[in-house]
C-alpha positions as CSV (number, residue, x, y, z in Angstrom):
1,X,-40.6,98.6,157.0
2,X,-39.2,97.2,153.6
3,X,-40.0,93.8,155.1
4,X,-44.2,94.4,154.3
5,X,-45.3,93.3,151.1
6,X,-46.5,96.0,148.3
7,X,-49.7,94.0,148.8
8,X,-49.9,94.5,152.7
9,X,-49.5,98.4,152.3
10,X,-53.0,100.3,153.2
11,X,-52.3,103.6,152.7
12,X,-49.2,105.9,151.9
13,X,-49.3,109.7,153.0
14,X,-47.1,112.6,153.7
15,X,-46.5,111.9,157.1
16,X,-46.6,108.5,157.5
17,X,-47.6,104.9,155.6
18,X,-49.9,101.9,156.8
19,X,-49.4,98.5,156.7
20,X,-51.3,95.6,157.2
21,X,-50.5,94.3,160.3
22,X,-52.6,91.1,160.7
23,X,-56.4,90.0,160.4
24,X,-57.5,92.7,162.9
25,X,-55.2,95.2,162.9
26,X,-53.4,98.0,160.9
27,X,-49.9,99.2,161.6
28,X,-49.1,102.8,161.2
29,X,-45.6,104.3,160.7
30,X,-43.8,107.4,160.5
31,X,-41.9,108.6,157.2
32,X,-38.8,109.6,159.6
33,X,-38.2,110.6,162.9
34,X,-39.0,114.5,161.8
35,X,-42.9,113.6,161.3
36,X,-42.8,111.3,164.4
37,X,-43.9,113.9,166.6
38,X,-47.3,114.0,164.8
39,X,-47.8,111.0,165.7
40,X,-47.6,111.5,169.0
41,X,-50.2,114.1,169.5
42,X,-52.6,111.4,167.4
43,X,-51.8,109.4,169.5
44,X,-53.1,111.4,173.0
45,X,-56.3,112.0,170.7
46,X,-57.1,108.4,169.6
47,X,-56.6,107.7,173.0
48,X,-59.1,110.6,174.4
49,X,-61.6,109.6,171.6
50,X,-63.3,106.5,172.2
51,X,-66.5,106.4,169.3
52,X,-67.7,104.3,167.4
53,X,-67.3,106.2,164.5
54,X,-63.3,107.4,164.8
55,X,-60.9,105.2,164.2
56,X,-60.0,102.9,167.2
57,X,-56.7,102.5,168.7
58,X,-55.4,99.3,169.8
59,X,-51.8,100.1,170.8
60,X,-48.7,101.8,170.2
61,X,-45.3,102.0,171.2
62,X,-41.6,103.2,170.4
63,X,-39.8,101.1,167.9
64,X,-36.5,103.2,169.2
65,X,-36.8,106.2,171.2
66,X,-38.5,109.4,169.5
67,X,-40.0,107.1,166.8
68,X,-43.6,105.7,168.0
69,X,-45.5,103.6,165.8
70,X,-49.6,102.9,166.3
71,X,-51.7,99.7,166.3
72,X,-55.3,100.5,165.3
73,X,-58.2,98.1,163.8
74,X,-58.0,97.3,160.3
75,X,-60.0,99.5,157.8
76,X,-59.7,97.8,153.9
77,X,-61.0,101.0,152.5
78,X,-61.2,104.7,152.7
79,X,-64.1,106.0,150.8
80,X,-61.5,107.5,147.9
81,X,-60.2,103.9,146.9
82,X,-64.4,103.2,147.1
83,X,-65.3,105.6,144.7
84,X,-62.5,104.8,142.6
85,X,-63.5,101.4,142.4
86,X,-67.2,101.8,142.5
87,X,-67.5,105.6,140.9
88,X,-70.8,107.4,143.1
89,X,-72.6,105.9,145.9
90,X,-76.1,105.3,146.1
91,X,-78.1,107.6,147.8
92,X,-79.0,105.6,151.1
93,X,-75.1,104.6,151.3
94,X,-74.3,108.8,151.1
95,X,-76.4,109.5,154.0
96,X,-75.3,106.7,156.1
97,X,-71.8,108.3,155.7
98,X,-73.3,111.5,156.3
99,X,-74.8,110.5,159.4
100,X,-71.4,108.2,160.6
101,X,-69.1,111.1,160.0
102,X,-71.7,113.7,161.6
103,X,-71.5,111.9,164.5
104,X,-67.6,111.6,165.2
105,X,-68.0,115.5,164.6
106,X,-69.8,116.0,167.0
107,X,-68.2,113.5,169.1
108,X,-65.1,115.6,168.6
109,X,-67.2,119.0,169.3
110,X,-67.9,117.6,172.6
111,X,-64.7,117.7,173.8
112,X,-63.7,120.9,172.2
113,X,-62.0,119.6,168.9
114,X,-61.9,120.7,165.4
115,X,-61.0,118.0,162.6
116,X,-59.6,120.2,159.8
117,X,-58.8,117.9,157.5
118,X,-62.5,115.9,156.7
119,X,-62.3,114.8,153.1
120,X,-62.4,111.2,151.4
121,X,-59.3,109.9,151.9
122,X,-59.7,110.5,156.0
123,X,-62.8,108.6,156.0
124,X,-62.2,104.2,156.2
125,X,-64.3,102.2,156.0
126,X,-63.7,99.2,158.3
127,X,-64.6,95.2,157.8
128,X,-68.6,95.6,158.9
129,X,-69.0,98.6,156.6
130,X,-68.6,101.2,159.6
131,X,-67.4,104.6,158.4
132,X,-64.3,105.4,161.1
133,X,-63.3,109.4,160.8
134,X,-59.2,109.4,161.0
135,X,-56.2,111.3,160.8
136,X,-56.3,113.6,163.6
137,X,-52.9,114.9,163.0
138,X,-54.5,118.5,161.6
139,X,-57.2,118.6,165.0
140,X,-57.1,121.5,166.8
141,X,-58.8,122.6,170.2
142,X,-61.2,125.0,170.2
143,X,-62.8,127.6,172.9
144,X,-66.6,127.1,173.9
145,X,-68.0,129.4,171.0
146,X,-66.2,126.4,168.3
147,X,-63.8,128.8,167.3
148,X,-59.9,127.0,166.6
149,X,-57.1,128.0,169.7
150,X,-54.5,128.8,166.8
151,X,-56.7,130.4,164.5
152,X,-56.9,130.8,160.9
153,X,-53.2,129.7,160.5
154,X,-53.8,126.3,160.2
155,X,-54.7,126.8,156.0
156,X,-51.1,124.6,155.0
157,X,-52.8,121.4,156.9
158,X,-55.8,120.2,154.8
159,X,-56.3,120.2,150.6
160,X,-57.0,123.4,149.2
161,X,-60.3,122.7,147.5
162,X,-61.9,121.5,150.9
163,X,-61.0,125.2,152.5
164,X,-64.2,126.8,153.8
165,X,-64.0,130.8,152.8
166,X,-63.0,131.8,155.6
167,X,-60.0,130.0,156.2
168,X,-59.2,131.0,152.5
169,X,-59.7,134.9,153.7
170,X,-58.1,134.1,157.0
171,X,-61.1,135.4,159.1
172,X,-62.2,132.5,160.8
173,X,-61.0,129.2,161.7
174,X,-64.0,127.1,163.4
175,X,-65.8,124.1,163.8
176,X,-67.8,124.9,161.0
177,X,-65.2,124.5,158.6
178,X,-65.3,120.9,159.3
179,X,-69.0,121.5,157.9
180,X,-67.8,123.0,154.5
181,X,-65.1,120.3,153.8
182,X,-68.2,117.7,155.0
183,X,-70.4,119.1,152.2
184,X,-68.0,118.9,149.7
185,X,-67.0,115.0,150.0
186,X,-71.1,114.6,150.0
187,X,-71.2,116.3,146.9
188,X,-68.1,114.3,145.7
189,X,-69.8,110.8,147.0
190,X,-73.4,111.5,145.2
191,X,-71.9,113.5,142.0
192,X,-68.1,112.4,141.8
193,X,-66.7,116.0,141.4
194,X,-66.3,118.9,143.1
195,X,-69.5,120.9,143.8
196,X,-68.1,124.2,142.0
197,X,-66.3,123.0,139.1
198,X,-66.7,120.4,136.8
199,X,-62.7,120.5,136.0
200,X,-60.6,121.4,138.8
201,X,-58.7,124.7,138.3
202,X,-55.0,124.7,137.7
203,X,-53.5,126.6,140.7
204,X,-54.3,127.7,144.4
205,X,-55.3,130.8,143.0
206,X,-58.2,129.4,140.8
207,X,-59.1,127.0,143.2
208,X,-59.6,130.3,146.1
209,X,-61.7,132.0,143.6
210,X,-63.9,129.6,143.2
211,X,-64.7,128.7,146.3
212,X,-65.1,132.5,147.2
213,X,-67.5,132.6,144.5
214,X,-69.3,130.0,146.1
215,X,-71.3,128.9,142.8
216,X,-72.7,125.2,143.4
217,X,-72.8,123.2,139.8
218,X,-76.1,120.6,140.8
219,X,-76.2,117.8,138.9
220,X,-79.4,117.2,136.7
221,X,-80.2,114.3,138.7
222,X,-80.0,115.5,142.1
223,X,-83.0,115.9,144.4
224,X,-84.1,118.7,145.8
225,X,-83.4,117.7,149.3
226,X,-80.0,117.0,148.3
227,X,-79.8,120.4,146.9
228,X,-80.9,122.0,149.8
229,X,-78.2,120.1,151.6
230,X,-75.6,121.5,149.4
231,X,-76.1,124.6,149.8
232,X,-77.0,124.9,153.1
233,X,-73.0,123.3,154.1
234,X,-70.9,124.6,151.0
235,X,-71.4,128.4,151.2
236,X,-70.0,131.5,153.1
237,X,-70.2,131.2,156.9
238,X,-73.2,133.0,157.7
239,X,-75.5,131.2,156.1
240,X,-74.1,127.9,156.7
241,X,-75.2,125.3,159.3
242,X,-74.1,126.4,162.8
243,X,-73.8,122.6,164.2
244,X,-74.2,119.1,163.6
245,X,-77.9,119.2,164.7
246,X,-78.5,121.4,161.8
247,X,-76.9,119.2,159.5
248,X,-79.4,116.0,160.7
249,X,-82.2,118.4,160.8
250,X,-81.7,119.0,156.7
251,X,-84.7,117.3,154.1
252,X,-82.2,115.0,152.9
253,X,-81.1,113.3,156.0
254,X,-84.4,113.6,158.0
């Protein structure tokens, strides 16, 4: 793909880079054939999930066997480059994320899937402002109770400082880790840091211990709703939201 402009070039990640394709659409590719195969199961789940607030596939194909590449609509911005260029969101903007990204979860509850991997960089935002949930490559199925088919094993797919507890302690792998990570890029949107450090800890070590110790640093600023919110998605497992409806329920998005 050396034939795309620096300037046509959406995203860049460890499995695979995006391109802008044309007007409408964004073309994604694979690193090298060894990553390809991700690709493929994204591309069974794009096709499965058809919302309105996950990322939309157009089409895809094999550029030469074993290497598919995938068509989907264009997204200018994930909400990382946003806050980058913008720093915090307002308020009203934070819970219409919220609420957009709520939905594709449980969108993806519905048909027994876990996203693993929720966090601001998997999050674009497409050309009418839409929030679109991608990435998929880290889903896993899940039986009826929301607990993950391959259990807690799956802690080398997503950032370490998004990890609920429990995947940390390698006790649980459900959909309610997908609620964790969710209140953590809140917190990141409405405060621009992490909700339990103010500098993030050098090592995986110091990141686990924080999170185990669980303690939320609120901004000054922040309502009490908002609080509430916090810590009702970034804490230990039992006291933690047990769906999506729980989340919606919450002061601050009510």
């Amino acid at each position: 793909m050396n034939e795309f402009p620096n300037n046509q070039v959406l995203g860049v990640g460890s499995y695979g880079h995006v391109y802008k394709f044309s007007n409408d659409w964004a073309l994604k590719v694979p690193v090298d054939i060894d990553r390809a195969q991700a690709f493929v199961k994204e591309i069974g789940l794009l096709r499965e999930l058809k919302s309105d607030f996950i990322l939309s596939l157009h089409h895809s194909f094999e550029v030469k066997p074993g290497l598919p590449v995938v068509l989907t609509e264009l997204c200018p911005l994930d909400l990382q480059r946003l806050t980058d260029y913008h720093g915090i969101l307002e308020s009203r903007a934070v819970k219409f994320v919220t609420v957009s990204v709520c939905i594709a979860l449980q969108f993806m509850r519905n048909k027994r899937l876990i996203h693993f991997d929720i966090k601001l960089n998997n999050i674009l935002i497409n050309r009418n402002g839409i929030p679109k949930v991608c990435d998929l490559g880290s889903a896993h199925r899940c039986d009826e109770s929301g607990e993950s088919s391959w259990g807690p094993r799956m802690v080398a797919y997503t950032i370490t400082k998004n990890l609920a507890p429990e995947i940390l302690m390698r006790t649980s792998a459900s959909v309610q880790a997908d609620y964790f990570a969710l209140g953590v890029m809140i917190f990141e949107l409405y405060v621009g840091r992490h909700p339990l450090w103010y500098n993030e800890p050098h090592g995986r070590a110091a990141i686990k211990v924080k999170i185990l110790a669980g303690n939320i640093l609120h901004a000054d600023y922040a309502e009490p709703a908002f609080r509430e919110f916090a810590e009702n998605l970034i804490c230990d497992k039992v006291n933690r939201v047990q769906d999506v409806n729980g989340i919606l329920c919450l002061r601050n998005l009510s």
